[in-house]
C-alpha positions, 0 to 999 in steps of 0.5 A, a space after each residue: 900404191 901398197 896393198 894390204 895382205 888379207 890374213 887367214 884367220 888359222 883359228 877355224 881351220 881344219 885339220 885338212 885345211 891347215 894342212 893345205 895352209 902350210 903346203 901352200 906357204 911351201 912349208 912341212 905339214 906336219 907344221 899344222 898340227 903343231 900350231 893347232 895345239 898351240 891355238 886350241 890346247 893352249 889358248 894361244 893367238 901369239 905366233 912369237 909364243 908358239 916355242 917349238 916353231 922356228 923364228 923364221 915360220 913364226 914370222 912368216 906367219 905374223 905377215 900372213 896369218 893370225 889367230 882371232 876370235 870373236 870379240 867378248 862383249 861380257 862375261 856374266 856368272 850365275 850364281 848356279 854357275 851358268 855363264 853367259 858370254 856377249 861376242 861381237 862377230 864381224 858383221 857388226 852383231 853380237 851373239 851369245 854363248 852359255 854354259 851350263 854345269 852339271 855335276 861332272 858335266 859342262 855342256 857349251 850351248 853356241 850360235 851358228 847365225 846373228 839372227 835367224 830366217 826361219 821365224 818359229 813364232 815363240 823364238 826371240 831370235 826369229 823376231 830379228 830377223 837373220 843378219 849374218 852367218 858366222 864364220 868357222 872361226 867365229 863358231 869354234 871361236 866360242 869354245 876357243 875363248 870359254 875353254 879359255 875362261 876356266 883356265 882349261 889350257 894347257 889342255 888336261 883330262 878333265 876339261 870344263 867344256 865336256 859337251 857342245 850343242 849347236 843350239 844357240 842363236 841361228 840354225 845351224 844347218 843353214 850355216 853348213 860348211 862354217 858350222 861342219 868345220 868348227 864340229 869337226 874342230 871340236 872332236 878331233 884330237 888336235 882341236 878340243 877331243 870331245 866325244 861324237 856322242 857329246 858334240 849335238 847339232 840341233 835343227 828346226 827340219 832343214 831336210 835336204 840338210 840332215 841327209 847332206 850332213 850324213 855325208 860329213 859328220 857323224 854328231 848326234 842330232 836334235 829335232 825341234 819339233 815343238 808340234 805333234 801335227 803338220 797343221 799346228 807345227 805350220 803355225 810355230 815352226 814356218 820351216 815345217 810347210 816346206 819340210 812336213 812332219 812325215 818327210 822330216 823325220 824320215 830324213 832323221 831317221 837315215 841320219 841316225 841309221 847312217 851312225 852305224 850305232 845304238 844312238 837315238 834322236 833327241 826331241 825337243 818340244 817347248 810347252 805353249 799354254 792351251 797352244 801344244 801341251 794337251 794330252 791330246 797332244 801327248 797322244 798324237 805326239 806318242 803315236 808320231 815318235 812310235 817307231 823312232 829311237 828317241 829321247 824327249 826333252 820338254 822346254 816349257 816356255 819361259 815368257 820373252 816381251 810380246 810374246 803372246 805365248 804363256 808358260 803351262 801350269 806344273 800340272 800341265 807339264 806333269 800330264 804331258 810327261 806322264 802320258 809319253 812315260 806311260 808310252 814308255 819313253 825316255 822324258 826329261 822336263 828341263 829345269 831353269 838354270 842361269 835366270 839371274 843373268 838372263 841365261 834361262 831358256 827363252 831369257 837371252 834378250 838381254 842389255 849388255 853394256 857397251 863397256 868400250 864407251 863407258 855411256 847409257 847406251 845399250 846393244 840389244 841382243 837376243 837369242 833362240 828360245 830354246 837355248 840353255 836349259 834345252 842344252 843341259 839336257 840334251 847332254 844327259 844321256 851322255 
């Protein structure tokens, strides 16, 4: 009776880790930052192509580990130049990933979860339900095959990938170590060498969470706020009746004091016709962020099948903003990009075509509403 060798999957490993890797093979560790670039500069997943690797580690390593990314359903390109991928993680489920250009920018929006738990009410994804955290590899694997796509490897200075927002489908801080991981892949120098400031975790209020984050990683940080009030945000963002407004951004507050550094807070809040976008909730809203460094990216909500929300007038979107300027802060309205491809905010409850059967069948896939165009913006400062 044989027994077959489980691979390690060297695609999501640390710095830290791949180091432990090679130790533990009884190999040098200088070994693993040669074999990180050749995966993460250079798109690499054949060990027989890693030339500076002796032959004898090169098929060493083809016994017992391998380089393996999600699986690219589709690849769409919108006429903006916003793209969307469809990747099949292992659970079975797919999740999307969406970049989006912008002048000399181009921010990766990624998932964390296939679904998602905490059931904000105006979210296409909550309407799932959560299926699957993913793994390390399967989170960095999204930068790893977009990287990819523009021909971005060998690695150059002027990379197509210039910002990543952990705001696609699932929250990301119920996914932890996986997600912690792949950001900490993302800035170091052997992996993508993006920028603390340009790496962005956004979170519905997992308390506990953000102070734990503190301890690990110093990325900027986004809050979905989406309500100025406990009694309205208890509707939208169910999270926030275990985590209420006044501890949550309390806890915001120490993470963003921990950087040690001049960097604000990023609000999100997606504009729900006669449900959130009043001036009179402009004025609580004002009130709550008084005291906090932040900047305000308002969403306004773009329509997914039942809903039951609807998107505010111009008007209203206008008297929203105009109050929180008069107030003297830093407001941005997102602007709708990647529509024709399903890829705006609130649009990724897509049909992507199975192309392995070649039939009429469909895979349904959804995404978080605030996606996007939320991250565009969030990466406007940087």
């Amino acid at each position: 009776m044989t027994t077959s060798t489980v691979k390690t999957n060297l695609l999501g490993l640390t710095q830290q880790e791949m180091e432990k890797f090679f130790d533990s093979i009884g190999e040098k560790r200088f070994r693993a930052g040669q074999v990180m670039k050749w995966i993460h500069h250079f798109g690499v997943d054949d060990f027989d192509a890693m030339t500076n690797v002796s032959k004898a580690l090169r098929d060493k390593l083809k016994v017992i580990a391998e380089v393996r990314g999600p699986e690219v359903v589709s690849e769409d390109i919108s006429t903006d130049g916003t793209r969307k991928w469809v990747v099949r993680v292992a659970s079975g489920s797919c999740v999307e990933t969406v970049y989006i250009p912008q002048g000399k920018r181009g921010t990766l929006c990624v998932s964390s979860q296939a679904g998602c738990a905490l059931d904000c009410s105006f979210c296409s994804t909550g309407k799932q339900g959560f299926n699957s955290n993913l793994t390390a590899a399967e989170v960095i694997g999204q930068v790893w095959i977009a990287n990819k796509s523009f021909g971005s490897v060998p690695a150059t200075v002027d990379r197509a990938i210039t910002n990543v927002v952990m705001m696609g489908m699932g929250e990301p801080l119920l996914n932890f170590d996986n997600v912690v991981a792949a950001m900490h892949l993302m800035m170091d120098d052997l992996g993508y060498g993006i920028s603390k400031r340009r790496v962005t975790l956004s979170t519905s209020g997992v308390v506990p969470m953000i102070d734990e984050l503190a301890k690990h990683i110093d990325v900027s940080l986004a809050l979905s706020l989406h309500a100025p009030n406990d009694a309205l945000r208890n509707q939208l963002v169910p999270i926030n009746k275990k985590y209420p407004l006044k501890m949550l951004l309390e806890s915001c507050q120490r993470y963003m004091s921990s950087l040690g550094e001049k960097r604000v807070l990023t609000i999100e809040y997606t504009l729900l016709k006669d449900i959130n976008d009043k001036v009179e909730h402009a004025v609580e809203m004002v009130e709550l962020l008084k005291n906090i460094p932040c900047k305000i990216n308002l969403i306004p909500f773009n329509p997914f099948p039942h809903s039951g929300y609807e998107r505010p007038s111009n008007n209203a979107i206008r008297r929203f903003q105009d109050q929180l300027h008069q107030a003297g802060f830093n407001v941005t309205v997102r602007t709708t990009r990647g529509e024709d491809i399903d890829a705006a905010c609130g649009q990724l409850v897509g049909q992507v075509l199975d192309r392995t059967r070649r039939s009429e069948r469909y895979i349904a896939v959804r995404e978080l509403s605030a996606d996007s165009d939320l991250a565009q913006n969030a990466a406007n400062t940087n």
